[in-house]
C-alpha positions as CSV (number, residue, x, y, z in Angstrom):
1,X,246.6,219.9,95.9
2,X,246.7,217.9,99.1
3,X,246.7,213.7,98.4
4,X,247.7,210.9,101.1
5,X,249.6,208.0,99.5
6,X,248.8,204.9,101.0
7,X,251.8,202.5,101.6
8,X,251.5,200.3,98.5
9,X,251.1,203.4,96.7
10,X,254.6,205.3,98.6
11,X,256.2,201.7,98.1
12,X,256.1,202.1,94.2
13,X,256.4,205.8,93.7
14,X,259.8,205.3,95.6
15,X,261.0,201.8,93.1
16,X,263.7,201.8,90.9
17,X,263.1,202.6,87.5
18,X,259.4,203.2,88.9
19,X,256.5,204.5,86.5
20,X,255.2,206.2,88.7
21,X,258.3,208.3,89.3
22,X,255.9,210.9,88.3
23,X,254.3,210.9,91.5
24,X,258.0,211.5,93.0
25,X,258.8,214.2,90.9
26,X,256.1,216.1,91.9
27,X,257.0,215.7,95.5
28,X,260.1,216.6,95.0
29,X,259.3,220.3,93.3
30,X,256.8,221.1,95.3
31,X,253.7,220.3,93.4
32,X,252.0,218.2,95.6
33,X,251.1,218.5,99.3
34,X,251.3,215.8,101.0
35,X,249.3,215.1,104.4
36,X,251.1,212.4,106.9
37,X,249.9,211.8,110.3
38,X,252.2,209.7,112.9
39,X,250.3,206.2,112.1
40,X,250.8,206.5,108.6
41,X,254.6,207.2,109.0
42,X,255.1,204.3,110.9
43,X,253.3,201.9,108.6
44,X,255.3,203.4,106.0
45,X,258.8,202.8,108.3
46,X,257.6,199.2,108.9
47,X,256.6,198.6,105.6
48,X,259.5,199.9,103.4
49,X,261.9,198.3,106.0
50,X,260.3,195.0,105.9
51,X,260.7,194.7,102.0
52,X,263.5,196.9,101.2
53,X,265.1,197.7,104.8
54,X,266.4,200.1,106.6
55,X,268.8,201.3,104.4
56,X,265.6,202.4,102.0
57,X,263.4,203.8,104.6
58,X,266.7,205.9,105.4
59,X,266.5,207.4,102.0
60,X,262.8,208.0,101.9
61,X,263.0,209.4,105.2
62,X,265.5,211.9,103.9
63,X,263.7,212.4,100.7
64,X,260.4,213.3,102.9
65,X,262.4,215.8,105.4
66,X,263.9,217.3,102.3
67,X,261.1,218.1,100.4
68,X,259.5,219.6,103.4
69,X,262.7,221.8,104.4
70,X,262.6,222.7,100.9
71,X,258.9,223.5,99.8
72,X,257.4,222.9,103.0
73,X,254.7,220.8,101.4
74,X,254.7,217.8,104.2
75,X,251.7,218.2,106.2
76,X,252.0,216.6,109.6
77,X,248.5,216.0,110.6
78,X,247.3,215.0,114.3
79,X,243.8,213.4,113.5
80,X,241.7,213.8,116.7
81,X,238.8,211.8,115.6
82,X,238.9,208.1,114.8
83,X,235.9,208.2,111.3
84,X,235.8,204.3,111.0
85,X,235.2,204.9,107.4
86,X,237.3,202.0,105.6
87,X,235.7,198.7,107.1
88,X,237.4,195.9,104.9
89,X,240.6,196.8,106.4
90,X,240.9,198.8,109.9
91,X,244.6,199.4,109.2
92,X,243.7,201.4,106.1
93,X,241.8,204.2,108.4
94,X,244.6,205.8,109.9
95,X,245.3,206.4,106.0
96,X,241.7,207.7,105.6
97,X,241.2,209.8,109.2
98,X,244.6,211.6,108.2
99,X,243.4,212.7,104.5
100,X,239.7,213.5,106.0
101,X,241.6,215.7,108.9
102,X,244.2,217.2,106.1
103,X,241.2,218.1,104.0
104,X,242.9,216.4,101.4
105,X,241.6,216.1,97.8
106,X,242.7,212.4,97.3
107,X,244.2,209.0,98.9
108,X,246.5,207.6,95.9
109,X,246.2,204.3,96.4
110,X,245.4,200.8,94.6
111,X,243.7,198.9,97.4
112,X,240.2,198.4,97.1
113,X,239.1,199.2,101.0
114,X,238.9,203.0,99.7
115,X,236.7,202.6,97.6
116,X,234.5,202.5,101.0
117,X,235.0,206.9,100.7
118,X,233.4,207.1,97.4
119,X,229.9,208.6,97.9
120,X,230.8,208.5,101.7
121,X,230.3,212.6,102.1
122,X,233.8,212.9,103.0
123,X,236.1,215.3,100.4
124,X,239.4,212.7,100.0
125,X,238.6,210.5,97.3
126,X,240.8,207.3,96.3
127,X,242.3,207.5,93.1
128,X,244.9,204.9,91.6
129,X,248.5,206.4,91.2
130,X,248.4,206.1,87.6
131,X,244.8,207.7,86.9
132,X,246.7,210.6,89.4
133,X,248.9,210.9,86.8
134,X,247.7,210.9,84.0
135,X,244.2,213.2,85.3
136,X,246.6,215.5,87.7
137,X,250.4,215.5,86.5
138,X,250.5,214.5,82.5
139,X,251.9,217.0,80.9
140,X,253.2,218.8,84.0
């Protein structure tokens, strides 16, 4: 299964004590795919190291090279076509043009803007992290 997370959703799945740890776990044996495209790296880098700094985005950074040395389940994805598909918040469609180019089954995220993909004919559908979890990894 291929999902993008979207940076609030990458911000928790990467807290402390975190329940959606899940999420992480998954990651890190190779369960999940998961689809990145340039853009949505660096909103992750600016984000992460905003709130938490750089010593944080260091670990995730390593934690994301790992898992992809390891399982080879990062998908780095070169979206060639701008879809304009989330219109509440334009920063949100580099989240949505990489998991429409990665043909990815869902965007994990709890921001409302994607709920602009539901019924829009595109295959990525938004999903919170914990309905992820409980629909996708409960039990895993």
């Amino acid at each position: 299964m291929i999902v993008v997370l979207d940076t609030n959703a990458l911000f928790q799945v990467f807290g402390v004590a975190s329940p959606l740890a899940a999420i992480r776990e998954a990651l890190r044996h190779g369960r999940l795919r998961l689809a990145v495209s340039t853009s949505v790296l660096l909103e992750y880098e600016e984000v992460i190291r905003r709130y938490s700094g750089s010593a944080r985005w260091e670990d995730v950074w390593r934690f994301l090279t790992a898992i992809d040395v390891l399982h080879g389940t990062i998908h780095h994805i070169g979206p060639r076509y701008r879809f304009h598909t989330i219109t509440g918040d334009p920063d949100d469609d580099a989240f949505a043009d990489c998991a429409i180019a990665a043909n990815a089954d869902f965007i994990i995220t709890s921001d409302h803007h994607f709920k602009a993909l539901i019924g829009s004919g595109y295959r990525p559908q938004p999903i919170t992290p914990e309905d992820f979890i409980w629909l996708h990894l409960a039990g895993v």
